[in-house]
mmCIF file of the N, C-alpha and C atoms, coordinates in Angstrom:
data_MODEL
# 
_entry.id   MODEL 
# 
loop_
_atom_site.group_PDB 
_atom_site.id 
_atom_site.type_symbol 
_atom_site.label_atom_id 
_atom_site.label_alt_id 
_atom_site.label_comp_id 
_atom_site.label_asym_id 
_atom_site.label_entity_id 
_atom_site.label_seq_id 
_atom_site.pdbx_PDB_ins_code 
_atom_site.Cartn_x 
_atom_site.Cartn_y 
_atom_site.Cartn_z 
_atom_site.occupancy 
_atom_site.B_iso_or_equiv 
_atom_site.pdbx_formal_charge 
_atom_site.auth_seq_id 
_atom_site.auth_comp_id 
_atom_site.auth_asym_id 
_atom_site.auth_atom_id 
_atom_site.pdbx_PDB_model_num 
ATOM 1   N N  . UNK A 1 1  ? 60.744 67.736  134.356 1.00 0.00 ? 1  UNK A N  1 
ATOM 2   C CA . UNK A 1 1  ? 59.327 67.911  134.135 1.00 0.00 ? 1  UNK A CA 1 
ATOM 3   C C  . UNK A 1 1  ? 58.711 66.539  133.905 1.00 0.00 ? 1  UNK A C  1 
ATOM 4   N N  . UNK A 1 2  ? 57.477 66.335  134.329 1.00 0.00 ? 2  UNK A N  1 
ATOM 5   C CA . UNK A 1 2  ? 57.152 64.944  133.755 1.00 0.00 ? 2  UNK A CA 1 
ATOM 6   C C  . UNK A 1 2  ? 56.494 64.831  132.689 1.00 0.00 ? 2  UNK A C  1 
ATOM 7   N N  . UNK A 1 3  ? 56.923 63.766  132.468 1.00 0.00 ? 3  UNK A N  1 
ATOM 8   C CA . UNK A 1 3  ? 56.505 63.053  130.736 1.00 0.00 ? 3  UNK A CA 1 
ATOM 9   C C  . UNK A 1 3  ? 55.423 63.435  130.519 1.00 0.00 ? 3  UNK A C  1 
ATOM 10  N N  . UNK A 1 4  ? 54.210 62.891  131.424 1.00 0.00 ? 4  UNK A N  1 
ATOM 11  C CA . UNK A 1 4  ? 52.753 63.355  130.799 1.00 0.00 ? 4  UNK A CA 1 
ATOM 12  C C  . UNK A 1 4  ? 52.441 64.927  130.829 1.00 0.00 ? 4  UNK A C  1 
ATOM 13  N N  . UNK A 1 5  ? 53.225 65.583  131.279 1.00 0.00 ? 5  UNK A N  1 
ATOM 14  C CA . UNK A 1 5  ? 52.659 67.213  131.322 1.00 0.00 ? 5  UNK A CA 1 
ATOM 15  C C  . UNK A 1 5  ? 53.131 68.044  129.972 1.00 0.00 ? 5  UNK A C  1 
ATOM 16  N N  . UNK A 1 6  ? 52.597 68.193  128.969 1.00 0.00 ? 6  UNK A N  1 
ATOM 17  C CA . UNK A 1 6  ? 52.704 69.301  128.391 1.00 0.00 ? 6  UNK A CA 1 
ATOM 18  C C  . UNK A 1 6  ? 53.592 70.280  128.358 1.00 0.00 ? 6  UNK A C  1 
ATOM 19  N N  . UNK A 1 7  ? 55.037 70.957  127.694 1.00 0.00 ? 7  UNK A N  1 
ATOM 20  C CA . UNK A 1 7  ? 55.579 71.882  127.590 1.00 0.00 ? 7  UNK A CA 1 
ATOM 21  C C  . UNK A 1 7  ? 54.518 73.184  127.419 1.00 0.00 ? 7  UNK A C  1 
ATOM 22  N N  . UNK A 1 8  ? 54.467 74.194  128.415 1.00 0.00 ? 8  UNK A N  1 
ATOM 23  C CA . UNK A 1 8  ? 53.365 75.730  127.833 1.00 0.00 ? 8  UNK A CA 1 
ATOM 24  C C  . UNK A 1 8  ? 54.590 76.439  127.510 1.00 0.00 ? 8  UNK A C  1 
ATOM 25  N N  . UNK A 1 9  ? 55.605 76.765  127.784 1.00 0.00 ? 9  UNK A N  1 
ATOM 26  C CA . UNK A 1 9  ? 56.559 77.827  127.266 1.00 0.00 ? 9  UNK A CA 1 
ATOM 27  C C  . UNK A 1 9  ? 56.338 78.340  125.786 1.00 0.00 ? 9  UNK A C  1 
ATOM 28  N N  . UNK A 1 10 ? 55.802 79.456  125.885 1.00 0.00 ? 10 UNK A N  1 
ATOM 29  C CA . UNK A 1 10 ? 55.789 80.533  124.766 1.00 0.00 ? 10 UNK A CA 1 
ATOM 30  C C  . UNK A 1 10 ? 54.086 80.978  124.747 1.00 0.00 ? 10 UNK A C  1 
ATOM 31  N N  . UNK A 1 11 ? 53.198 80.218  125.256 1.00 0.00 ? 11 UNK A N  1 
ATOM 32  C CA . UNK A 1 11 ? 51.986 80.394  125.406 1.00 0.00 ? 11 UNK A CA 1 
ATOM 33  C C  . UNK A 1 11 ? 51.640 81.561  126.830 1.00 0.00 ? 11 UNK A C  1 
ATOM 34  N N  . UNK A 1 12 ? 50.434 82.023  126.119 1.00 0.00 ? 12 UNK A N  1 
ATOM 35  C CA . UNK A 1 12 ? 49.821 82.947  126.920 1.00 0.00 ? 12 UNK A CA 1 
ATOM 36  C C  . UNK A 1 12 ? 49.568 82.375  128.318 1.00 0.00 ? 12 UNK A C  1 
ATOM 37  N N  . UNK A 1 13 ? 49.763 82.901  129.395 1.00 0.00 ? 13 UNK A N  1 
ATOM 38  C CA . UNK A 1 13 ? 49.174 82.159  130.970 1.00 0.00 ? 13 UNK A CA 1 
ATOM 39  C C  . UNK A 1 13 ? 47.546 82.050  130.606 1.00 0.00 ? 13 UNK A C  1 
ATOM 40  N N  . UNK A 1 14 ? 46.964 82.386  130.525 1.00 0.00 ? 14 UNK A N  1 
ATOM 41  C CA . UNK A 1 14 ? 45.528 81.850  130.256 1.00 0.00 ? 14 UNK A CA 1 
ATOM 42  C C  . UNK A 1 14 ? 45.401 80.462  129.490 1.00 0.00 ? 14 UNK A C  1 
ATOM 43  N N  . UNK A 1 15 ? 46.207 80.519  128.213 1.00 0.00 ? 15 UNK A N  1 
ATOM 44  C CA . UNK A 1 15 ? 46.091 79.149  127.721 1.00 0.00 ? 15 UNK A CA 1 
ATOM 45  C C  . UNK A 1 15 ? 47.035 78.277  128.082 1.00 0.00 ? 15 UNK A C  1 
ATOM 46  N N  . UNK A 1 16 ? 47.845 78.502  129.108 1.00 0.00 ? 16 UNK A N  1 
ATOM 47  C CA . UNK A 1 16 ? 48.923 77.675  129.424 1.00 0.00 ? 16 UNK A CA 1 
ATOM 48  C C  . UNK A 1 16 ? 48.114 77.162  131.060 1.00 0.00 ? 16 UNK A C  1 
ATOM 49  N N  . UNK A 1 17 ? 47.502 77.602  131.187 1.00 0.00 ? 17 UNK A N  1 
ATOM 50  C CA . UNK A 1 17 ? 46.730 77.345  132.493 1.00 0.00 ? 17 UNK A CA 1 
ATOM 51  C C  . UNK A 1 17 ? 45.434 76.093  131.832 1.00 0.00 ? 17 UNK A C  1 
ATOM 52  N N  . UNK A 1 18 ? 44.930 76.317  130.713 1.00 0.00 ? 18 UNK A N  1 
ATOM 53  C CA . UNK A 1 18 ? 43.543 75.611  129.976 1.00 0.00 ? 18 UNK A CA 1 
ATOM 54  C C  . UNK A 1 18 ? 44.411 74.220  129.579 1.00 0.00 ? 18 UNK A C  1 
ATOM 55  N N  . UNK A 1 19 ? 45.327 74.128  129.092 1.00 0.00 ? 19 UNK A N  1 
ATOM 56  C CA . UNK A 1 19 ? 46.036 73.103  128.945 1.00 0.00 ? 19 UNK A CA 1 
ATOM 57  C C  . UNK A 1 19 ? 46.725 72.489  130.107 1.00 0.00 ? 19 UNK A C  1 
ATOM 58  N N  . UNK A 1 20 ? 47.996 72.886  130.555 1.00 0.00 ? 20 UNK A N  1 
ATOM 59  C CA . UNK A 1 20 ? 47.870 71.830  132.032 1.00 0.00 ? 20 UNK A CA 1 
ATOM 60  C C  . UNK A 1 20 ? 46.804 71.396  132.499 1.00 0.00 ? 20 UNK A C  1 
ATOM 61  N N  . UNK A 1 21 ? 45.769 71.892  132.651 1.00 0.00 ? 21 UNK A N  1 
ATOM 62  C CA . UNK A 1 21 ? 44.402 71.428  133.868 1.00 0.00 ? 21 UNK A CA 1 
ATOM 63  C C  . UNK A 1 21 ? 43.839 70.544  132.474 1.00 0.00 ? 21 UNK A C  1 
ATOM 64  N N  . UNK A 1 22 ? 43.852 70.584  131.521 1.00 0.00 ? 22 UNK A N  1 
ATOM 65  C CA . UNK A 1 22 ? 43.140 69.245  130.377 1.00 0.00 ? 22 UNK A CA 1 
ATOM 66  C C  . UNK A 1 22 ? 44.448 68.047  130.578 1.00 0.00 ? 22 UNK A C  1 
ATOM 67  N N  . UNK A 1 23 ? 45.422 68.310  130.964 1.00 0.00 ? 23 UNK A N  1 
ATOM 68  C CA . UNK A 1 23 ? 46.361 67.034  131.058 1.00 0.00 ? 23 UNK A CA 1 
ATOM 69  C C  . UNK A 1 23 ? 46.777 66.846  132.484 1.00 0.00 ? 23 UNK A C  1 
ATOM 70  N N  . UNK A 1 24 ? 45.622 67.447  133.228 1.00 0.00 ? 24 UNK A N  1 
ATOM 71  C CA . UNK A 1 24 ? 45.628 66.607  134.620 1.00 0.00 ? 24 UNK A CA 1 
ATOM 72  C C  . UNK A 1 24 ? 47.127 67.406  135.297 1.00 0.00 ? 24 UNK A C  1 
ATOM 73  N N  . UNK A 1 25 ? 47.284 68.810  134.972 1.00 0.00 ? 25 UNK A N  1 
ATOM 74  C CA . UNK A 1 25 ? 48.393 69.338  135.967 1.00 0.00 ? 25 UNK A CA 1 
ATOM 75  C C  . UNK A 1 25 ? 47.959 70.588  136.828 1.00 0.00 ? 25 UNK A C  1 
ATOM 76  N N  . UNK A 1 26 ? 49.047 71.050  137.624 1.00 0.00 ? 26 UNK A N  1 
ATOM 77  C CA . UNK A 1 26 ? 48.754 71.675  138.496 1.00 0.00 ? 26 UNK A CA 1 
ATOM 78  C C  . UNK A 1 26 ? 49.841 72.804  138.111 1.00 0.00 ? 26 UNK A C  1 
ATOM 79  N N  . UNK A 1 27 ? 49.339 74.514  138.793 1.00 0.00 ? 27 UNK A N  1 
ATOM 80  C CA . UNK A 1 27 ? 50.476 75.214  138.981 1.00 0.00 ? 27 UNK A CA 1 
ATOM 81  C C  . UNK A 1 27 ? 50.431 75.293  140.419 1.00 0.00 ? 27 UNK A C  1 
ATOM 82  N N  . UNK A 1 28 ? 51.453 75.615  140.415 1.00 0.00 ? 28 UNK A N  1 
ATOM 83  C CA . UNK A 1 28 ? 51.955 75.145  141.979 1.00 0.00 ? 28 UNK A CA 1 
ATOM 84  C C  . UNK A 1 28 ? 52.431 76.893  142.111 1.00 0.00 ? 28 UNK A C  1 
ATOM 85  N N  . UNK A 1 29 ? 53.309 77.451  141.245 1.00 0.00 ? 29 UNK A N  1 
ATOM 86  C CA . UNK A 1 29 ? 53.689 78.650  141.618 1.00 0.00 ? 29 UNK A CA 1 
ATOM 87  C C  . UNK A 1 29 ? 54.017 79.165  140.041 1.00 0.00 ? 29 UNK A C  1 
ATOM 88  N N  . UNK A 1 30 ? 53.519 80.711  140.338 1.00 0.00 ? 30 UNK A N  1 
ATOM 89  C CA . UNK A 1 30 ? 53.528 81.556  139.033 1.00 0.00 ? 30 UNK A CA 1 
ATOM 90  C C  . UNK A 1 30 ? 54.607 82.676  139.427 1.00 0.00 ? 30 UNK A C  1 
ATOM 91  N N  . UNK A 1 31 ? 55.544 82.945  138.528 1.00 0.00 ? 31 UNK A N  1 
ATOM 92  C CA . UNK A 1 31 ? 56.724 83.882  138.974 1.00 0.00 ? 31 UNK A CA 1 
ATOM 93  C C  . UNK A 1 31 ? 56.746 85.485  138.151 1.00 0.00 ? 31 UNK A C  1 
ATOM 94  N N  . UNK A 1 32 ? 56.887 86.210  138.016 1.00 0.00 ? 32 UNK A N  1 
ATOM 95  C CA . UNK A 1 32 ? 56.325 86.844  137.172 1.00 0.00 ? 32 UNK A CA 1 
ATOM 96  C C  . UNK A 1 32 ? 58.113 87.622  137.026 1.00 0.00 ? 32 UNK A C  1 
ATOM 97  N N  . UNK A 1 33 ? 58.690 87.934  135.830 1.00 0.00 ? 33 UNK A N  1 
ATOM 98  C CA . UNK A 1 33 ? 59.602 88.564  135.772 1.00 0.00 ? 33 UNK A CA 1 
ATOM 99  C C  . UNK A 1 33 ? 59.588 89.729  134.506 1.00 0.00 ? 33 UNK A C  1 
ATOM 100 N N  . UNK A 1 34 ? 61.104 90.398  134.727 1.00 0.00 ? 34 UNK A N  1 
ATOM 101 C CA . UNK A 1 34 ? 60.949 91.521  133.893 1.00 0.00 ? 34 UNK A CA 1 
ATOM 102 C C  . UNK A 1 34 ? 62.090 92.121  133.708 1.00 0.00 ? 34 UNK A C  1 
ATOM 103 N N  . UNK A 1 35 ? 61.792 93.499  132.982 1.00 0.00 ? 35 UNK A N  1 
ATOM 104 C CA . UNK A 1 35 ? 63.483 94.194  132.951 1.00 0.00 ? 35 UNK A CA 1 
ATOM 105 C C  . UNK A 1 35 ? 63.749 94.740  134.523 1.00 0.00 ? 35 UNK A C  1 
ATOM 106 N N  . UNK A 1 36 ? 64.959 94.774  134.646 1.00 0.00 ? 36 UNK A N  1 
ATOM 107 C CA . UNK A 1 36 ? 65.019 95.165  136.273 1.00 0.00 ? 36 UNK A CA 1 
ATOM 108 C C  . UNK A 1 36 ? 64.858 96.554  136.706 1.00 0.00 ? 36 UNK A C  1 
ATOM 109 N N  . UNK A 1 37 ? 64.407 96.636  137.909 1.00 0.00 ? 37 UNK A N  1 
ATOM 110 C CA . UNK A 1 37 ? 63.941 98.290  138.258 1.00 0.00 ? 37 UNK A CA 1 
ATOM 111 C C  . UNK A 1 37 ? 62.576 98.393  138.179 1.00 0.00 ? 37 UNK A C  1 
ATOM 112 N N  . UNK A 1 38 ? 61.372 97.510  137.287 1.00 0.00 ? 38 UNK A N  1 
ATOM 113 C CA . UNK A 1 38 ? 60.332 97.331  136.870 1.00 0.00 ? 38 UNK A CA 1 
ATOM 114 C C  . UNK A 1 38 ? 59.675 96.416  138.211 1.00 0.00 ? 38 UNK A C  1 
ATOM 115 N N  . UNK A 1 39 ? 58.711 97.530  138.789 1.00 0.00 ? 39 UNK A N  1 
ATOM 116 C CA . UNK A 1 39 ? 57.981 96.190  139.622 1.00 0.00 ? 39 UNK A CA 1 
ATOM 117 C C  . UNK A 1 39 ? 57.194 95.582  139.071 1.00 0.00 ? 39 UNK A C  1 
ATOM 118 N N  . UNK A 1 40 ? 57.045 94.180  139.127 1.00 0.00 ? 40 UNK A N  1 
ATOM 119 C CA . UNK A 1 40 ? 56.082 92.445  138.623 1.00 0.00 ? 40 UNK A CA 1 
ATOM 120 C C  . UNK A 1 40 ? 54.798 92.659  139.331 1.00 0.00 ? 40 UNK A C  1 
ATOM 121 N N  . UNK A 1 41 ? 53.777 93.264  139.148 1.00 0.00 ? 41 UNK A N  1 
ATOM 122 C CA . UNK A 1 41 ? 52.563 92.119  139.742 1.00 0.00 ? 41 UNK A CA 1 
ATOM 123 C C  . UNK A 1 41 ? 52.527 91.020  139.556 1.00 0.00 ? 41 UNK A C  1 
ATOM 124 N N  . UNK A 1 42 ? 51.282 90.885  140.484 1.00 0.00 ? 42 UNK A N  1 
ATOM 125 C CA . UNK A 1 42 ? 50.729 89.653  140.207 1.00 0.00 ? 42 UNK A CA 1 
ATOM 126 C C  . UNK A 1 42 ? 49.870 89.097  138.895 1.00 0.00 ? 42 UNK A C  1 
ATOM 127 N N  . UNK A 1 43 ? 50.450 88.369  138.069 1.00 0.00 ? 43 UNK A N  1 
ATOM 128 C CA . UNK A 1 43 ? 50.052 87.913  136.432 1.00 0.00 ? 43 UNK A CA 1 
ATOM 129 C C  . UNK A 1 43 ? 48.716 88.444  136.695 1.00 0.00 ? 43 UNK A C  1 
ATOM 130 N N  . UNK A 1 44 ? 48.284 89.165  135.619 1.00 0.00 ? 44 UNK A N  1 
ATOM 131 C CA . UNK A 1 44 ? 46.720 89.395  134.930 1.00 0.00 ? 44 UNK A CA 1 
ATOM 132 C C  . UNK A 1 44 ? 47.121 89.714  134.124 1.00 0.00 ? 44 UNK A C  1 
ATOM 133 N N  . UNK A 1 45 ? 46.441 89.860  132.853 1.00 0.00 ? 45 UNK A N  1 
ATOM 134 C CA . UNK A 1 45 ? 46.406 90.568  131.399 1.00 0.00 ? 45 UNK A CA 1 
ATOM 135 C C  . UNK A 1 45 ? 47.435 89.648  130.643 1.00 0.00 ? 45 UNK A C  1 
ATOM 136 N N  . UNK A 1 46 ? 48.094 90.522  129.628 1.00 0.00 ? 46 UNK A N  1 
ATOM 137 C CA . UNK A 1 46 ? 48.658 89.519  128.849 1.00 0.00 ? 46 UNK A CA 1 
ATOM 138 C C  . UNK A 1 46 ? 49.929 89.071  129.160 1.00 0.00 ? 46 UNK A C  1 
ATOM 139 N N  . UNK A 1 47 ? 50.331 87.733  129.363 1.00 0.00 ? 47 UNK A N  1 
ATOM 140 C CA . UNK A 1 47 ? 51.583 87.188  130.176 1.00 0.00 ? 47 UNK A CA 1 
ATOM 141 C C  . UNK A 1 47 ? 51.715 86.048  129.503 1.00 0.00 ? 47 UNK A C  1 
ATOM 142 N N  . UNK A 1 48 ? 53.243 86.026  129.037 1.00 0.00 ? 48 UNK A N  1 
ATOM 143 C CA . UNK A 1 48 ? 53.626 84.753  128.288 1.00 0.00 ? 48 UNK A CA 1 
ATOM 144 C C  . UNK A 1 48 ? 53.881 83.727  129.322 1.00 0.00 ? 48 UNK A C  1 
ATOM 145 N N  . UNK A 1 49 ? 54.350 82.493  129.238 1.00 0.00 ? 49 UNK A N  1 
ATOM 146 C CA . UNK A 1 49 ? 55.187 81.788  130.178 1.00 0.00 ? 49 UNK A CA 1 
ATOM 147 C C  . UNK A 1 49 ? 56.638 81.457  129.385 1.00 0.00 ? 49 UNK A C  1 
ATOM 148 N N  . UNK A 1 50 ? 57.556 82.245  130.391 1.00 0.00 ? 50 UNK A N  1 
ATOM 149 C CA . UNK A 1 50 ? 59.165 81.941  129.231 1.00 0.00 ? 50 UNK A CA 1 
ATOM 150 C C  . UNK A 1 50 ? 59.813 80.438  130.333 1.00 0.00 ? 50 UNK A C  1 
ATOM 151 N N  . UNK A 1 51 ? 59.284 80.204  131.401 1.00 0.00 ? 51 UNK A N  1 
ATOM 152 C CA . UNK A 1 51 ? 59.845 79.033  131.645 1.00 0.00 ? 51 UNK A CA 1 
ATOM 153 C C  . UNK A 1 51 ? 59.123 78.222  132.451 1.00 0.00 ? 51 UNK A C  1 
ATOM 154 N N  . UNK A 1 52 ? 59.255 76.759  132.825 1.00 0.00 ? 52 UNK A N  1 
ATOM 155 C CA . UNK A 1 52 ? 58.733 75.940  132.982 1.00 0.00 ? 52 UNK A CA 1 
ATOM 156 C C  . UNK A 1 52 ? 59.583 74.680  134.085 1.00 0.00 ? 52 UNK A C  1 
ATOM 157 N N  . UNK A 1 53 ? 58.859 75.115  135.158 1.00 0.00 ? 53 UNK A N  1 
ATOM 158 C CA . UNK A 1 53 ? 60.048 74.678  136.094 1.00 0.00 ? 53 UNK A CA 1 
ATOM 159 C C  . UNK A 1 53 ? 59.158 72.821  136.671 1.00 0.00 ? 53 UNK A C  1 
ATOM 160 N N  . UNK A 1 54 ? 59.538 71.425  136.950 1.00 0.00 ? 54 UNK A N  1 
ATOM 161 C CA . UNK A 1 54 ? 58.728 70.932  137.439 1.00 0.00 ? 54 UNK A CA 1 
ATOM 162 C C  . UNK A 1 54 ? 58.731 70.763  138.990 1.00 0.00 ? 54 UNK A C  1 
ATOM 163 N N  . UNK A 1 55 ? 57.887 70.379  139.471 1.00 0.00 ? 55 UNK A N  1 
ATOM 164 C CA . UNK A 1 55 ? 57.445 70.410  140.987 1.00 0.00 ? 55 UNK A CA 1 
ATOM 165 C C  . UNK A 1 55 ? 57.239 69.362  141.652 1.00 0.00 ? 55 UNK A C  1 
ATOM 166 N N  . UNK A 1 56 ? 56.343 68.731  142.726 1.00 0.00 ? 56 UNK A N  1 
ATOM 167 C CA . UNK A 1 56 ? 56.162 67.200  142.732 1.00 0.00 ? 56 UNK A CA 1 
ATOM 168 C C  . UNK A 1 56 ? 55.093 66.859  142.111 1.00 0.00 ? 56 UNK A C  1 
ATOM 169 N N  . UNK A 1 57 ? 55.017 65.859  141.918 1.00 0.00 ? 57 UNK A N  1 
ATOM 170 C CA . UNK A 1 57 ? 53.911 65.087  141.017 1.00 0.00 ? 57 UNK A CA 1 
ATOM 171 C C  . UNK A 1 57 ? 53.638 65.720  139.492 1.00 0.00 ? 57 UNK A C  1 
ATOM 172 N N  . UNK A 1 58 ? 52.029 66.222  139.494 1.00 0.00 ? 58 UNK A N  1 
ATOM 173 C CA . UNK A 1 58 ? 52.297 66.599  138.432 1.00 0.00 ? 58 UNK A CA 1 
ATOM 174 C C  . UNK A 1 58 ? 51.842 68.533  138.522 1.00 0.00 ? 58 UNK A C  1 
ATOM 175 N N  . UNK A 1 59 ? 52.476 68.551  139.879 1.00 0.00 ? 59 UNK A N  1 
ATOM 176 C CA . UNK A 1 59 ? 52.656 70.615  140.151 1.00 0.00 ? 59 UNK A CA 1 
ATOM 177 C C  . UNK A 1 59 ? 53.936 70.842  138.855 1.00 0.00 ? 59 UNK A C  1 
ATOM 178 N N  . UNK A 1 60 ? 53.570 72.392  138.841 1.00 0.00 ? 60 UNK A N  1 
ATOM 179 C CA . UNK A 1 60 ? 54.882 72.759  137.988 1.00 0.00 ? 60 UNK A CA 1 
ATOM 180 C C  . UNK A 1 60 ? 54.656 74.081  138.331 1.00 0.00 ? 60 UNK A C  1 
ATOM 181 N N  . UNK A 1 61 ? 56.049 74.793  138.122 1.00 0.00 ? 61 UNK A N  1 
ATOM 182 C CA . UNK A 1 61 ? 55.822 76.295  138.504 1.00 0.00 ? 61 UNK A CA 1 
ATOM 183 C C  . UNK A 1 61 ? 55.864 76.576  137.027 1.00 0.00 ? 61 UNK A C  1 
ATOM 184 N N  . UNK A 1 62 ? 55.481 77.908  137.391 1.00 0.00 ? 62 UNK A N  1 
ATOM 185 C CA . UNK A 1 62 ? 55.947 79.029  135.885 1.00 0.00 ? 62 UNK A CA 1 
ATOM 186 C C  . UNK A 1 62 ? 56.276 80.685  136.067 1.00 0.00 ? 62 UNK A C  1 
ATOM 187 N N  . UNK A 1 63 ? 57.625 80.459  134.878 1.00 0.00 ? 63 UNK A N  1 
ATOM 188 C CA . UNK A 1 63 ? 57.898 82.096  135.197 1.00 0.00 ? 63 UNK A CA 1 
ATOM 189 C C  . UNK A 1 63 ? 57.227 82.814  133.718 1.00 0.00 ? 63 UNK A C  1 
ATOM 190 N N  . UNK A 1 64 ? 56.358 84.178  134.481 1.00 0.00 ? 64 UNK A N  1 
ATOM 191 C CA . UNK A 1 64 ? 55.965 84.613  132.957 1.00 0.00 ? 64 UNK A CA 1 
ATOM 192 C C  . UNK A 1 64 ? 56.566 85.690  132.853 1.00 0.00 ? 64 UNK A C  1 
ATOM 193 N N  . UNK A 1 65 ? 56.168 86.173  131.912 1.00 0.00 ? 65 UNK A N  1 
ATOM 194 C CA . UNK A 1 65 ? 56.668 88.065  131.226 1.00 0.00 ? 65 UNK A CA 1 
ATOM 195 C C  . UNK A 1 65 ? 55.516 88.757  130.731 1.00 0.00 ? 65 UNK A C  1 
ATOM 196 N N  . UNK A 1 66 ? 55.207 89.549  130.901 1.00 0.00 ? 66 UNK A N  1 
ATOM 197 C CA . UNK A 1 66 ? 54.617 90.567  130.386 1.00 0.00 ? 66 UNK A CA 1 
ATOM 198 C C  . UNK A 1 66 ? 54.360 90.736  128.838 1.00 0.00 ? 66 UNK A C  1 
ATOM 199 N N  . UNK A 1 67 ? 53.818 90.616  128.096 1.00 0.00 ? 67 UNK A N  1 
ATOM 200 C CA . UNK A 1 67 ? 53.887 91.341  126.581 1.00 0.00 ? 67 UNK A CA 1 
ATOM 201 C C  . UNK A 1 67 ? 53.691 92.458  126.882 1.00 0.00 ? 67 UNK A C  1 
ATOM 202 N N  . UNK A 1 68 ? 54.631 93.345  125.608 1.00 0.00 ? 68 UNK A N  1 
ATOM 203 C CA . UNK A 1 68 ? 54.071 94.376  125.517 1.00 0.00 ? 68 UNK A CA 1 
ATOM 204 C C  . UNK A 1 68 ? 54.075 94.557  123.817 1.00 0.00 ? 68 UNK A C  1 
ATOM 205 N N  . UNK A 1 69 ? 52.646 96.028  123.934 1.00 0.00 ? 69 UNK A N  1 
ATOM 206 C CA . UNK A 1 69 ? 52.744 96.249  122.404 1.00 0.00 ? 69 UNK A CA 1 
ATOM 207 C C  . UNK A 1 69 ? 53.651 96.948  121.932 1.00 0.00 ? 69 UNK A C  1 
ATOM 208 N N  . UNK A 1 70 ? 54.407 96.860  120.984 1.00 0.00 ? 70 UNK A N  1 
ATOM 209 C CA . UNK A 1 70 ? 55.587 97.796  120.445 1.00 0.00 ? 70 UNK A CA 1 
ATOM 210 C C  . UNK A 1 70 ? 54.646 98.419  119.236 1.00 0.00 ? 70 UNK A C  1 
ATOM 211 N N  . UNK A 1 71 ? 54.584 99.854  119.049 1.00 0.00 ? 71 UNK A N  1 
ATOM 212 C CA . UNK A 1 71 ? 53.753 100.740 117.974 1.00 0.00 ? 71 UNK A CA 1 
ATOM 213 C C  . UNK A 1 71 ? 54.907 100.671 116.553 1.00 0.00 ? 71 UNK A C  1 
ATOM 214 N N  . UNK A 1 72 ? 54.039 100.231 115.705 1.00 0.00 ? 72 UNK A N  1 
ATOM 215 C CA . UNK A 1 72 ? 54.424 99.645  114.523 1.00 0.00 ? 72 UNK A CA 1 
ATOM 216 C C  . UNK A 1 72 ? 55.218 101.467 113.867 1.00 0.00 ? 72 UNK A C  1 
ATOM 217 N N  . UNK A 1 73 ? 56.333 101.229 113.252 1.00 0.00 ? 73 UNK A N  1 
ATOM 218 C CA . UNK A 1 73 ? 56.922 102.184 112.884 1.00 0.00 ? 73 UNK A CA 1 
ATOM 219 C C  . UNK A 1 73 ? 56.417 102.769 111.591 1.00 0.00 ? 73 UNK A C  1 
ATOM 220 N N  . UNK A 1 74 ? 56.968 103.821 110.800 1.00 0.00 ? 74 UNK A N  1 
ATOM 221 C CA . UNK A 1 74 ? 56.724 104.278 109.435 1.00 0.00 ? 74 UNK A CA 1 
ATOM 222 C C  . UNK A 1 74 ? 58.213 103.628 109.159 1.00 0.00 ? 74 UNK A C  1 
ATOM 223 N N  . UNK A 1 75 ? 57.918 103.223 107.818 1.00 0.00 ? 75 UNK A N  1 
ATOM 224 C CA . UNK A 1 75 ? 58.827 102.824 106.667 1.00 0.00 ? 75 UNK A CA 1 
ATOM 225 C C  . UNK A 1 75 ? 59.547 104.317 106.529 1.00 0.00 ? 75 UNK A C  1 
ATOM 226 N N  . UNK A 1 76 ? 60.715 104.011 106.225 1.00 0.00 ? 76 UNK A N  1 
ATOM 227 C CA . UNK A 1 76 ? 61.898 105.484 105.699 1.00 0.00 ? 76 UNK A CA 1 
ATOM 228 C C  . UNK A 1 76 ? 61.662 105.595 104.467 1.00 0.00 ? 76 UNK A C  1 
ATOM 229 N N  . UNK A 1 77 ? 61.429 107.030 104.134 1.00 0.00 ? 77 UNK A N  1 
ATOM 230 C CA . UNK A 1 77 ? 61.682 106.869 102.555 1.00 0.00 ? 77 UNK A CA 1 
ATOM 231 C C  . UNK A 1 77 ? 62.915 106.797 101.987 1.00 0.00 ? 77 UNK A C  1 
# 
């Protein structure tokens, strides 16, 4: 990866997109992954980036994931 680009891994693709482009980078390619059997769109909504691949210059790809909400449990008595 190069020096001047910013690590986004763990950030949302929206803000991982607002930051590269303030430090002068590019995505070059967005990958979208998941549990298997699960078809990937194409990133919208909420999408982490779990990796961070570099490219030429200052392109970089990224693979994201999906969040999802997990519904908060009841305590056992």
């Amino acid at each position: 990866m190069s020096k001047d680009l910013p690590s986004v891994v763990g950030f949302r693709l929206d803000r991982a997109r607002h930051i590269l482009a303030e430090a002068g980078g590019q995505i070059a390619q967005i990958t979208p992954t998941g549990p298997p059997g699960v078809e990937q769109q194409v990133p919208d909504g909420r999408w982490r980036v779990v990796q961070q691949r570099p490219k030429e210059g200052t392109e970089v790809g990224l693979v994201v994931a999906q969040e999802i909400q997990l519904e908060a449990s009841s305590p056992s008595p």
